[in-house]
C-alpha positions in Angstrom: 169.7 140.1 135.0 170.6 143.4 132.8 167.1 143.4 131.5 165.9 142.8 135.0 168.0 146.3 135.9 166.7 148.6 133.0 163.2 147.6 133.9 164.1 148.7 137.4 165.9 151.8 136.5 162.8 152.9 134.4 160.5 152.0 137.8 162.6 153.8 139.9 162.4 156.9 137.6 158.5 156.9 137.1 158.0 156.7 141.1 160.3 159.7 141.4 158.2 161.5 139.2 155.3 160.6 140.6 156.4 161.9 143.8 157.8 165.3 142.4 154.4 166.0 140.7 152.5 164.9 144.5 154.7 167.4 146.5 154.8 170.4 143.9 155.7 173.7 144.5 153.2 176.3 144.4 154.8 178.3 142.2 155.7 175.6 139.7 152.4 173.5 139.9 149.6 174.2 136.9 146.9 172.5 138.8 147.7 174.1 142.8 144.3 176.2 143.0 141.3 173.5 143.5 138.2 173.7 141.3 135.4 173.6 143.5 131.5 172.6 143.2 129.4 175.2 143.7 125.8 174.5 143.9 123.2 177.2 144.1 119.5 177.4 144.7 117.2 180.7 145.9 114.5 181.4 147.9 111.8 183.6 146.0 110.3 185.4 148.0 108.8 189.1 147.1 107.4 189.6 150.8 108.1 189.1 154.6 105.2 188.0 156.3 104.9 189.9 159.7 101.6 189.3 160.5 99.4 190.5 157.6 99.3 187.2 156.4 98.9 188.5 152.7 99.5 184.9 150.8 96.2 183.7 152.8 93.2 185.1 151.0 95.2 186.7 148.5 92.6 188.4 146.0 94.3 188.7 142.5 92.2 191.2 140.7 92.2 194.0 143.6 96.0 193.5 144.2 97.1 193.7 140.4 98.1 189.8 139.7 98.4 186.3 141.5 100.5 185.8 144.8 102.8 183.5 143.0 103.5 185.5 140.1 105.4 188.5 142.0 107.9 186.0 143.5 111.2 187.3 142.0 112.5 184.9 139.1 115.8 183.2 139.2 118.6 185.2 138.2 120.8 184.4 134.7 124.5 184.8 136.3 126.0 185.3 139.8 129.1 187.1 141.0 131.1 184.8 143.6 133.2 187.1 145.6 136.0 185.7 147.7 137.6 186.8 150.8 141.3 185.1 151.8 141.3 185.2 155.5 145.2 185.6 154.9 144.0 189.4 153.7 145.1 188.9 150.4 143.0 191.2 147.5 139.5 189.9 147.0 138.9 188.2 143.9 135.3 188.0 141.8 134.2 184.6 140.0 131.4 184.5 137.5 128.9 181.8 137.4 125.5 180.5 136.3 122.5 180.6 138.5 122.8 176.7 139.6 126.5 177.1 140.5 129.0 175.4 138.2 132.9 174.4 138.7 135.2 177.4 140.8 138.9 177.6 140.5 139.6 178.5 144.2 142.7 178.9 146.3 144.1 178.1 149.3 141.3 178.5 152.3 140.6 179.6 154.3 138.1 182.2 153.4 134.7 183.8 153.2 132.4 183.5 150.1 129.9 186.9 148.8 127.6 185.6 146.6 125.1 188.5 144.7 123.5 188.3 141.3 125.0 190.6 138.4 122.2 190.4 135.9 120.8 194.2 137.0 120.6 197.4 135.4 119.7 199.4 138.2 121.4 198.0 141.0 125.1 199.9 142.1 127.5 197.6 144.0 129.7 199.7 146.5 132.9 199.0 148.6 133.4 195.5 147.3 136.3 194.8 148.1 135.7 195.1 151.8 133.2 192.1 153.1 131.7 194.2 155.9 131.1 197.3 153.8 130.0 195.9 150.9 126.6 197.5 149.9 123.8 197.6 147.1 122.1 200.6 146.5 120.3 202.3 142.8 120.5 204.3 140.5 119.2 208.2 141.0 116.1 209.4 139.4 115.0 213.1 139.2 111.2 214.0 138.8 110.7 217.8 138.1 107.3 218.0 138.9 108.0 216.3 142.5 108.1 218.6 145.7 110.9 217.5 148.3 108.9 215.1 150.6 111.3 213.9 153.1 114.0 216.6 153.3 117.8 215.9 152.0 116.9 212.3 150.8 118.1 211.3 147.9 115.3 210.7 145.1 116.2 206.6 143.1 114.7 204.2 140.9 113.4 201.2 142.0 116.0 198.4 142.6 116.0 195.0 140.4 115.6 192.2 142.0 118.7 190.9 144.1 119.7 188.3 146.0 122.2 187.7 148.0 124.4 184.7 150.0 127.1 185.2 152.6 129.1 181.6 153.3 131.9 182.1 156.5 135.5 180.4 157.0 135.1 178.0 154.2 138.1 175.8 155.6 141.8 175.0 154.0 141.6 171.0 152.6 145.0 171.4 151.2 146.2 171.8 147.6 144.5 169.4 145.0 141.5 168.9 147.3 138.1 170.0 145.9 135.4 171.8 149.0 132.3 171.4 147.8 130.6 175.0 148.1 126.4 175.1 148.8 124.2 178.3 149.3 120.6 179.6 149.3 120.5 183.2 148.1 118.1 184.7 149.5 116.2 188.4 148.4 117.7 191.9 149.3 115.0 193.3 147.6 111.4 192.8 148.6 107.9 194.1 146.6 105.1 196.9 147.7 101.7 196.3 146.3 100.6 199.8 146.1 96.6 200.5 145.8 95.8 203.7 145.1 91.2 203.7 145.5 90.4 206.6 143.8 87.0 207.4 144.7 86.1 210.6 142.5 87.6 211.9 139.3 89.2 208.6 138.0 87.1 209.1 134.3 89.4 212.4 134.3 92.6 210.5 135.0 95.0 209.6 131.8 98.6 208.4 133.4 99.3 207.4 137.1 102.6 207.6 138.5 104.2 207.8 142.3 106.7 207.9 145.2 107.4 206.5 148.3 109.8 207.8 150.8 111.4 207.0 153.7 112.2 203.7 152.4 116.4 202.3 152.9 118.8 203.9 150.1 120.8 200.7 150.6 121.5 196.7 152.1 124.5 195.2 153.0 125.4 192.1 151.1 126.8 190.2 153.9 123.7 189.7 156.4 121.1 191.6 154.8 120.9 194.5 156.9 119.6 197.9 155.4 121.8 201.1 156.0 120.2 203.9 157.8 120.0 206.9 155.1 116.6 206.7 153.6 115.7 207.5 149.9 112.6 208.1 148.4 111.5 205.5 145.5 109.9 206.9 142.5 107.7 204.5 140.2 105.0 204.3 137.7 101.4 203.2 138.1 98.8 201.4 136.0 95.1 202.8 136.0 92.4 200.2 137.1 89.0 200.0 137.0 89.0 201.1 140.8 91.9 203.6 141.1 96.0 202.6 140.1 98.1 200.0 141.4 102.1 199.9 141.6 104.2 196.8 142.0 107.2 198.5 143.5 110.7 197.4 144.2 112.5 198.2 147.2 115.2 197.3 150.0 112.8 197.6 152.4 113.0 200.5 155.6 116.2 201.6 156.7 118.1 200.2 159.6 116.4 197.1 160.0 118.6 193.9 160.8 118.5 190.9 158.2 115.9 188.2 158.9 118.1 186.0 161.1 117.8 188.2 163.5 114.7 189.0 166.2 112.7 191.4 165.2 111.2 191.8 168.2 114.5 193.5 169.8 114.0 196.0 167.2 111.4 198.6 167.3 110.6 200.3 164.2 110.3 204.2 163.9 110.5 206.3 161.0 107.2 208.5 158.5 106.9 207.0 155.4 105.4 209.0 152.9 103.1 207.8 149.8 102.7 210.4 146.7 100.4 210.0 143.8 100.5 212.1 140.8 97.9 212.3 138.2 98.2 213.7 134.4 94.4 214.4 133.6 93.4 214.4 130.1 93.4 217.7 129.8 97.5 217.8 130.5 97.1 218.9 133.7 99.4 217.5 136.8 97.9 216.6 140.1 99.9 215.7 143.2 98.5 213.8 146.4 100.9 212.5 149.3 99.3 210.5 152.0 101.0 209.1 155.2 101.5 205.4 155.5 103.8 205.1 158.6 102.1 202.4 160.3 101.2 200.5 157.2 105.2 200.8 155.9 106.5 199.9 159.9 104.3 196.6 160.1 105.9 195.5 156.6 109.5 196.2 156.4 110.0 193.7 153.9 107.3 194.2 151.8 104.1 193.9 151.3 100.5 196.1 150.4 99.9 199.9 150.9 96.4 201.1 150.3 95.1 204.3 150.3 91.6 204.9 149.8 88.9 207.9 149.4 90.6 209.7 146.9 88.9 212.3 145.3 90.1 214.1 142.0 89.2 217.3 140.5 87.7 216.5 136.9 89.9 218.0 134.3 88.9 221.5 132.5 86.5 221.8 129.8 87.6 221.5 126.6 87.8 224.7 124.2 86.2 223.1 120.8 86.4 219.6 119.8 83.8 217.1 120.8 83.6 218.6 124.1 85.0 215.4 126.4 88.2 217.0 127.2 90.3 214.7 125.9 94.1 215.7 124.8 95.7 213.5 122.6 99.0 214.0 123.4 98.6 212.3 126.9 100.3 209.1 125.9 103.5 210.1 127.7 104.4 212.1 130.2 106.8 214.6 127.7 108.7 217.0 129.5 107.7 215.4 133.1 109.1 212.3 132.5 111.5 211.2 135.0 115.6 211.8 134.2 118.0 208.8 135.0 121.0 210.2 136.8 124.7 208.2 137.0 125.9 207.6 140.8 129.2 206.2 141.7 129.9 202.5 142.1 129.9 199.3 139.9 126.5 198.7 138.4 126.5 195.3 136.8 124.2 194.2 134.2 124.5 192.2 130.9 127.4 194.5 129.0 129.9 194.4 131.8 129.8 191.2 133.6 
């Protein structure tokens, strides 16, 4: 009978314990905040096709490369921002592409997802879900004339996508939520064909703008602000002209693609610049309106402008007579200056 009683003295003490570790206190409990599942997958998509049907037919040598190439590749790491319903401080997690294991607290709240593996891209108001934006970095180009007045001149945005998951529910402490989401693009692609029809022999670097186009998204829907900005990029000669694969968050004030377009008229100019070094050093500039090619693909797509003619560059004094410079291989003092804006702008030194 004694043995009998130590044995049950030693039960009774392990079921006590048991029970004090089941019904912790937050405060003293190591293992309150749930780790979480989070699995991740992405729909690459560098255009939204509203009617020009661009993936049918698609011809790879006049647009620059294959269809399937341009599709924006899968980021390298994702920034999980979470949102406590109870309004406590917002808090960041850092994961891989696929997802990985979260260390969450009590629900319930709303999930940001938004890749942080950019250069460009500048994250603003972060910490407030319904303000939260993306825009890029400025750019100045001092041979550019003002072509939309006031609007701020940028860089082409990286890629970005983006993932909003609402009212993830409270399971209680020590339960795990498992946590899916499709992020989706914020930032869609412009094939840009310039057809030069005269003067291309003459023509050493190609480089452009496009403005009118959104200065930023919001993170949570997908929406695009209403300040516009105008996108400055580089070119590639062709055999036929120059062609631009350029980056942008598509035009300003359009709702995110759960929503009906049709409810939602599009107005706005859009203007198209090309500028030409010759190979005589000299700068040419052309701008060309493309408002109703830009308002039938707000979410990418193909601009072309065609019929362009180009005066030939001036004779060469001496030499063999062709005109060629040799110091055409840059643009020297023209080429464009990178300016800091205010934000958080991720990328692979300050994850």
């Amino acid at each position: 009978m004694r043995r009998f009683a130590l044995k049950s003295g030693a039960l009774l003490l392990v079921v006590a314990q048991t029970l004090l570790l089941s019904s912790c206190r937050k405060d003293l409990c190591y293992d309150h905040f749930r780790r979480s599942a989070v699995t991740l997958d992405y729909e690459q998509e560098w255009e939204r096709d509203y009617g020009r049907l661009w993936a049918q037919g698609w011809h790879d040598g006049i647009n620059g490369m294959p269809y399937d190439l341009m599709r924006p590749k899968v980021p390298e790491t994702v920034s999980m921002a979470i949102y406590p319903a109870s309004g406590e401080t917002p808090y960041e997690i850092y994961l891989d592409a696929a997802g990985g294991q979260a260390s969450l607290g009590i629900g319930p709240y709303d999930i940001l997802f938004y890749n942080n593996d950019t250069e460009y891209v500048v994250i603003n108001d972060i910490a407030s879900l319904p303000k939260a934006t993306a825009t890029t970095r400025s750019r100045s180009r001092a041979t550019l004339m003002d072509m939309h007045y006031g609007e701020r001149t940028v860089s082409p945005p990286d890629v970005l996508y983006g993932a909003f998951v609402e009212s993830v529910p409270d399971v209680g402490a020590h339960n795990s939520t498992p946590v899916v989401a499709t992020l989706r693009p914020l930032v869609y692609t412009y094939v840009v064909r310039y057809e030069i029809e005269e003067g291309l022999e003459g023509v050493a670097l190609v480089r452009g703008a496009l403005a009118g186009m959104a200065e930023s998204v919001y993170l949570h829907d997908g929406s695009t602000d209403a300040t516009s900005a105008t996108v400055l990029f580089d070119g590639e000669k062709t055999a036929w002209g120059a062609v631009a694969q350029v980056r942008s968050f598509g035009i300003p004030d359009f709702p995110g693609d759960h929503y009906n377009r049709a409810a939602r008229e599009t107005t706005g100019k859009f203007t198209l610049n090309l500028e030409v070094r010759l190979t005589d050093g000299t700068i040419k500039s052309y701008d060309f309106d493309v408002s109703d090619q830009v308002a039938d693909q707000p979410r990418g797509g193909v601009i072309t402008v065609s019929g362009i003619r180009i005066d030939p560059p001036k004779p060469s004094e001496g030499g063999d007579g062709s005109g060629f410079t040799a110091d055409v291989d840059d643009w020297g003092e023209w080429q464009d200056v990178e300016l800091p804006i205010t934000g958080v702008q991720h990328n692979q030194d300050n994850k």
